[in-house]
C-alpha positions as CSV (number, residue, x, y, z in Angstrom):
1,X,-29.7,-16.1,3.2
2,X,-32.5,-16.7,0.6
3,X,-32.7,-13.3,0.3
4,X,-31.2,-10.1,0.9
5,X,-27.8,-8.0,0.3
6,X,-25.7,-9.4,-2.2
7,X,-22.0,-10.4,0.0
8,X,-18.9,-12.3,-0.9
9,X,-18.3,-15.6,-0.3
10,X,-14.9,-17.8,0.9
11,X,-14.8,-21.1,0.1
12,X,-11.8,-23.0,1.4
13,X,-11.2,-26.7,0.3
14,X,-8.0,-28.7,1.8
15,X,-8.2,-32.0,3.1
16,X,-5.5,-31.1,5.1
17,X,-6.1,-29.6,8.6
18,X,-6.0,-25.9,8.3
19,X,-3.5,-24.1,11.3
20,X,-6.0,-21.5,13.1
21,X,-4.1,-18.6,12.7
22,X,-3.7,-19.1,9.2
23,X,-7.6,-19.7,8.9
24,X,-8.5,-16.5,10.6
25,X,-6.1,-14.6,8.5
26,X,-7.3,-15.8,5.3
27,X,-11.0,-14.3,6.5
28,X,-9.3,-10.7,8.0
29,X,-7.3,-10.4,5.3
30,X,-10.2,-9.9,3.2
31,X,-12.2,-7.4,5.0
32,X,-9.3,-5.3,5.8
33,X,-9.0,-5.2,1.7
34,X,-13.0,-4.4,1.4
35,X,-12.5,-1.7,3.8
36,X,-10.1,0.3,1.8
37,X,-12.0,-0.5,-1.3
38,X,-15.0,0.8,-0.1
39,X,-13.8,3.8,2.0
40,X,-11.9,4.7,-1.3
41,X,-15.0,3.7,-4.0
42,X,-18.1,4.1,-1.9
43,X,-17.9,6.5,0.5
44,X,-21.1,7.2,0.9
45,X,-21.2,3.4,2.2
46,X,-20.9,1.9,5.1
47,X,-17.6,0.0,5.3
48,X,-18.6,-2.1,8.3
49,X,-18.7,-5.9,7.0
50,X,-19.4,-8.9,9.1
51,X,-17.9,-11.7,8.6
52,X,-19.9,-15.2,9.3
53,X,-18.7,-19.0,8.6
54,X,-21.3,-20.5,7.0
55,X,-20.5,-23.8,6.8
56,X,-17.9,-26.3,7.8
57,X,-17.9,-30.1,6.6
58,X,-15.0,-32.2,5.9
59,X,-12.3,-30.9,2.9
60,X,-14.5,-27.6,2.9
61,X,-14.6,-24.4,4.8
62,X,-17.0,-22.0,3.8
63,X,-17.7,-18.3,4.6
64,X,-19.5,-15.5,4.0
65,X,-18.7,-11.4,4.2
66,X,-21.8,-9.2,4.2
67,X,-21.5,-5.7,3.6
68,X,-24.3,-3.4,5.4
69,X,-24.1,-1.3,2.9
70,X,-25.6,2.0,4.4
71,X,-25.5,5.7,4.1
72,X,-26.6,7.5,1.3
73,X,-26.9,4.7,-1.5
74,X,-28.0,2.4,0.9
75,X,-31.1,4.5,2.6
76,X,-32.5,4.8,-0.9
77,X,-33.2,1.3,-1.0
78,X,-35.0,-0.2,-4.7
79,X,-33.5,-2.2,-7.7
80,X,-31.4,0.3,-8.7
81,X,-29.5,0.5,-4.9
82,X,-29.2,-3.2,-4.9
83,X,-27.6,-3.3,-8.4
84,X,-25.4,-0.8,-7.4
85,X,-24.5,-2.4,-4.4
86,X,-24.1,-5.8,-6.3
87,X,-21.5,-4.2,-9.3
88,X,-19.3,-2.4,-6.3
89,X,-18.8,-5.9,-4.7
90,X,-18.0,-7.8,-8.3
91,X,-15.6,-4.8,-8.9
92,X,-14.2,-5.2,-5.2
93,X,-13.6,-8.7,-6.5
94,X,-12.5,-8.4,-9.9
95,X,-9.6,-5.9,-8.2
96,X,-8.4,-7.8,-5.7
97,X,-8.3,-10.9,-7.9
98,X,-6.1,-8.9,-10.3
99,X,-4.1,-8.1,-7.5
100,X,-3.2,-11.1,-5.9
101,X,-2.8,-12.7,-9.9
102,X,-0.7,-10.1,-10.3
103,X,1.5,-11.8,-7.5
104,X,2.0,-15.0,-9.6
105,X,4.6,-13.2,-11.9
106,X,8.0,-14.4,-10.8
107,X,9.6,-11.1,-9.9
108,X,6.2,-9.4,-9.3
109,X,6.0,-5.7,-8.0
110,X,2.7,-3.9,-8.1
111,X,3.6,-0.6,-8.1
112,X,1.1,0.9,-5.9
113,X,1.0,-1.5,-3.6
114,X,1.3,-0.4,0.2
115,X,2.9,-3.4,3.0
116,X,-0.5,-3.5,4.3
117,X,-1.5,-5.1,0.8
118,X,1.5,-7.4,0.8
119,X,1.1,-8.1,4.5
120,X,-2.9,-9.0,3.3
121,X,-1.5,-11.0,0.4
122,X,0.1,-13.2,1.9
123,X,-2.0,-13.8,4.9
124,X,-5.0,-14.7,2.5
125,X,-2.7,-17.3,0.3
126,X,-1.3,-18.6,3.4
127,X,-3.6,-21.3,4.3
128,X,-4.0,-23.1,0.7
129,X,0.3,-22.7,0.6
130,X,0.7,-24.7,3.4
131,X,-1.8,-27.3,2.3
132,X,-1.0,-29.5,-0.7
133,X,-3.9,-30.2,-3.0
134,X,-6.0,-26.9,-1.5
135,X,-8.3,-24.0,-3.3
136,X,-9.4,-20.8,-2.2
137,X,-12.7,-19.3,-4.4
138,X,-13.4,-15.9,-3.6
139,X,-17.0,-14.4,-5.2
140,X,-19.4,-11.3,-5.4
141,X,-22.6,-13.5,-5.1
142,X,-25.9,-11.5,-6.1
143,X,-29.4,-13.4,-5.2
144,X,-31.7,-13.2,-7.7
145,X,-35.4,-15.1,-7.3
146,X,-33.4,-16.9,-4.7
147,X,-30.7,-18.1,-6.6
148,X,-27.4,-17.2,-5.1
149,X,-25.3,-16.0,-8.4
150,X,-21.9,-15.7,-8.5
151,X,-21.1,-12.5,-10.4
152,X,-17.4,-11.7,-10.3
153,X,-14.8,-14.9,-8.9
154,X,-11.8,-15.8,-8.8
155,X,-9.7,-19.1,-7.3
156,X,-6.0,-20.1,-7.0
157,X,-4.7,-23.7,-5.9
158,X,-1.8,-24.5,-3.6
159,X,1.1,-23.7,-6.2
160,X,-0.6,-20.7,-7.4
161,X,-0.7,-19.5,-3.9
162,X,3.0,-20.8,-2.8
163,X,3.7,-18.6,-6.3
164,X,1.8,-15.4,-4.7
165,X,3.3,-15.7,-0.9
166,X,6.9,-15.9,-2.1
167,X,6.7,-13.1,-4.9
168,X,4.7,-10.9,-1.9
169,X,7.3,-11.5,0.8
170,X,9.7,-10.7,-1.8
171,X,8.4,-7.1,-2.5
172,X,7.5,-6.6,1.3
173,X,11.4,-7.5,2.2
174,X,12.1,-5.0,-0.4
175,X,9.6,-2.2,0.8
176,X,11.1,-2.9,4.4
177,X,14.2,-2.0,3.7
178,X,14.2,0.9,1.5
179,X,11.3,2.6,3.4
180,X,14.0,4.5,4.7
181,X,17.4,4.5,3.9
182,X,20.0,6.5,5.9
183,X,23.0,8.4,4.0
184,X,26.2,10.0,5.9
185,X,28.5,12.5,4.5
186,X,26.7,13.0,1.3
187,X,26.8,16.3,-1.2
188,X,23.5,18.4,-1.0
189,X,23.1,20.8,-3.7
190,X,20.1,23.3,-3.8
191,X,17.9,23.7,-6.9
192,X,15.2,25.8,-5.2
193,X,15.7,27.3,-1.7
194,X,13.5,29.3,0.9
195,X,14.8,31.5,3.8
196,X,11.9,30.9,5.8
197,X,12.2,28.6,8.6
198,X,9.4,25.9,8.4
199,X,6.1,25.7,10.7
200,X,7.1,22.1,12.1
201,X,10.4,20.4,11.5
202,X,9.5,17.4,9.5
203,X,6.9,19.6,6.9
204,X,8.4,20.0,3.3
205,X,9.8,23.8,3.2
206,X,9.6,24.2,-0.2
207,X,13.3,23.8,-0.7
208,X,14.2,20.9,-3.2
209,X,17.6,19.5,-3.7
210,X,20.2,17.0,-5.4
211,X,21.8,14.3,-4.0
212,X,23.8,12.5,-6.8
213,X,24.5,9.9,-4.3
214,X,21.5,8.8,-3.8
215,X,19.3,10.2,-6.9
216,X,21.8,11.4,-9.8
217,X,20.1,14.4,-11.6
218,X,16.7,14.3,-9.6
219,X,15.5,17.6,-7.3
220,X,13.7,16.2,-4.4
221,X,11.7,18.3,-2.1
222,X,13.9,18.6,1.3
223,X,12.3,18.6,5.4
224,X,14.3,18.4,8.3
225,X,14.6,16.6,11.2
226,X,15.1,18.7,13.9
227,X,15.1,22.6,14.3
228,X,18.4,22.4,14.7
229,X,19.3,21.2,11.5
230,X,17.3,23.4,10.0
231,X,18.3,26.7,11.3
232,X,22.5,25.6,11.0
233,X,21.4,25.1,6.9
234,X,19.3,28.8,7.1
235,X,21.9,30.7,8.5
236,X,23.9,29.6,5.5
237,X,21.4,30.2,3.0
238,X,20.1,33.7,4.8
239,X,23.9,34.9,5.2
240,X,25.8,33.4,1.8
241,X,27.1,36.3,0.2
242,X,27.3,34.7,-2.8
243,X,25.2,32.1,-4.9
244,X,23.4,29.7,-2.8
245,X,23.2,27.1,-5.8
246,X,27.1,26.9,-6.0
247,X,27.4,25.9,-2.7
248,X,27.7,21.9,-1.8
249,X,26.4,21.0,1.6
250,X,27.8,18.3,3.2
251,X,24.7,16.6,5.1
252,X,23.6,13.3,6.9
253,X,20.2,12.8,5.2
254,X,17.0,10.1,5.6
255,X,15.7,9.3,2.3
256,X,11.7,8.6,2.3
257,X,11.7,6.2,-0.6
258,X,8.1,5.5,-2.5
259,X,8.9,2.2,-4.8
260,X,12.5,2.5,-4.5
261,X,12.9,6.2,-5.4
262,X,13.2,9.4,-3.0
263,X,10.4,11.6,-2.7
264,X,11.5,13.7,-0.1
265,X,15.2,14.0,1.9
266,X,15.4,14.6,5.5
267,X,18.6,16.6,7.1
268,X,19.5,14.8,10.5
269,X,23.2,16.9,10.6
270,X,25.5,19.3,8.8
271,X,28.6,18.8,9.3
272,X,29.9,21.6,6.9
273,X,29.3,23.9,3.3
274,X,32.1,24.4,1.1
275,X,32.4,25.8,-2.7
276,X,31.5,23.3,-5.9
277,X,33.8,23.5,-8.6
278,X,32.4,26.3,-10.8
279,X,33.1,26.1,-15.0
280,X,35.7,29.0,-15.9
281,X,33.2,30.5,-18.3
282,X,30.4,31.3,-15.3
């Protein structure tokens, strides 16, 4: 590669022997990262990247992830499509090096990080963790007169990386958990409510609710999880003869969390409505 695209470069040194599925996770890891980045940054790229070991020699694995970088930058061609093409790979860098430093923060949660990123995380770390003594350098490289120049890098060692996997796993554990929580017998209370029965049973319905159970105070937008859940809470709201928003409904619910908080509550049962305690002055 004298000349050509600019791509990103691996370069894994242990002395230790490396287990493969580890190895080839560190590599994937990567590319499934670049192809959200790019899909996200560059669409009018190509997010295809192939991945090629370069070299392998004792206490260093080294490899190499080149970008085709096609589409409508990339047909252009010229100085000014190659710099382009250079800066979105440094940035691609730059971010994901922020990312995964981010990870070295005892108690670290990113807050828009996705499991896929934390499943990523810690499959790129994982290799240099297990190894004692190890380094992982990950770089944009540009060529320029056939010098291959690293323009955006970044590297972490065995602790660092020990630091990143367990502060990852601990946020993933966390994500896993609360992706969906599951709440019996709690008090619904309508904020906002619409007679019309939804399209499909699991689209918002531009109802919103309270659950002090689970949310004190905080109106969340409410689905349901079968048609029949639905139309038993309808009826109610299509036949109350009085206020709607003075009735407490007494629901099974899935809460859809997004970093720990509920962004939308799904009914799974009714099991009965009843009057809230109303102030003597209403």
């Amino acid at each position: 590669m004298e000349s050509g695209a600019p791509y990103i470069r691996l370069k894994l040194d242990t002395d230790d022997p490396i287990e493969m599925g580890e190895f080839v996770g560190a590599f994937t890891s990567i590319a499934a990262q670049y192809d959200r980045f790019i899909r996200s940054e560059r669409p009018d790229a190509d997010p295809d990247a192939t991945l090629f070991i370069k070299e392998i020699r004792q206490g260093c694995i080294e490899a190499e992830l080149v970008p085709w970088f096609l589409g409508a930058a990339g047909a252009v061609g010229g100085a000014i499509t190659y710099a382009a093409n250079a800066n979105t790979l440094a940035e691609f860098v730059e971010r994901y090096g922020k990312f995964l430093g981010f990870y070295k923060t005892i108690g670290a949660r990113a807050a828009k990080a996705t499991m896929a990123d934390l499943n990523e995380a810690i499959d790129q770390v994982a290799p240099i963790a297990s190894a004692p003594g190890a380094a992982l350098e990950i770089a944009a490289i540009e060529i320029k007169n056939g010098k291959h120049e690293a323009k955006a890098v970044f590297k972490f060692d065995t602790s660092e990386a020990r630091q990143i996997k367990k502060n990852a796993s601990d946020h993933l554990k966390v994500m896993q958990s609360t992706a969906n929580a599951t709440h019996t017998r709690v008090t619904m209370i309508f904020v906002q409510s619409n007679s019309k029965t939804s399209k499909a049973p699991t689209k918002r319905t531009g109802d919103r609710v309270i659950i002090d159970r689970i949310a004190p105070g905080r109106d969340v937008a409410l689905s349901y999880a079968s048609d029949l859940s639905e139309q038993a809470i309808k009826h109610h709201i299509r036949e109350a003869e009085d206020n709607i928003y003075h009735k407490g409904f007494d629901v099974d619910v899935i809460a859809e969390l997004r970093n720990g908080k509920p962004i939308t509550y799904r009914v799974t049962h009714l099991h009965g409505v009843f009057d809230l305690p109303r102030d003597q002055d209403d």
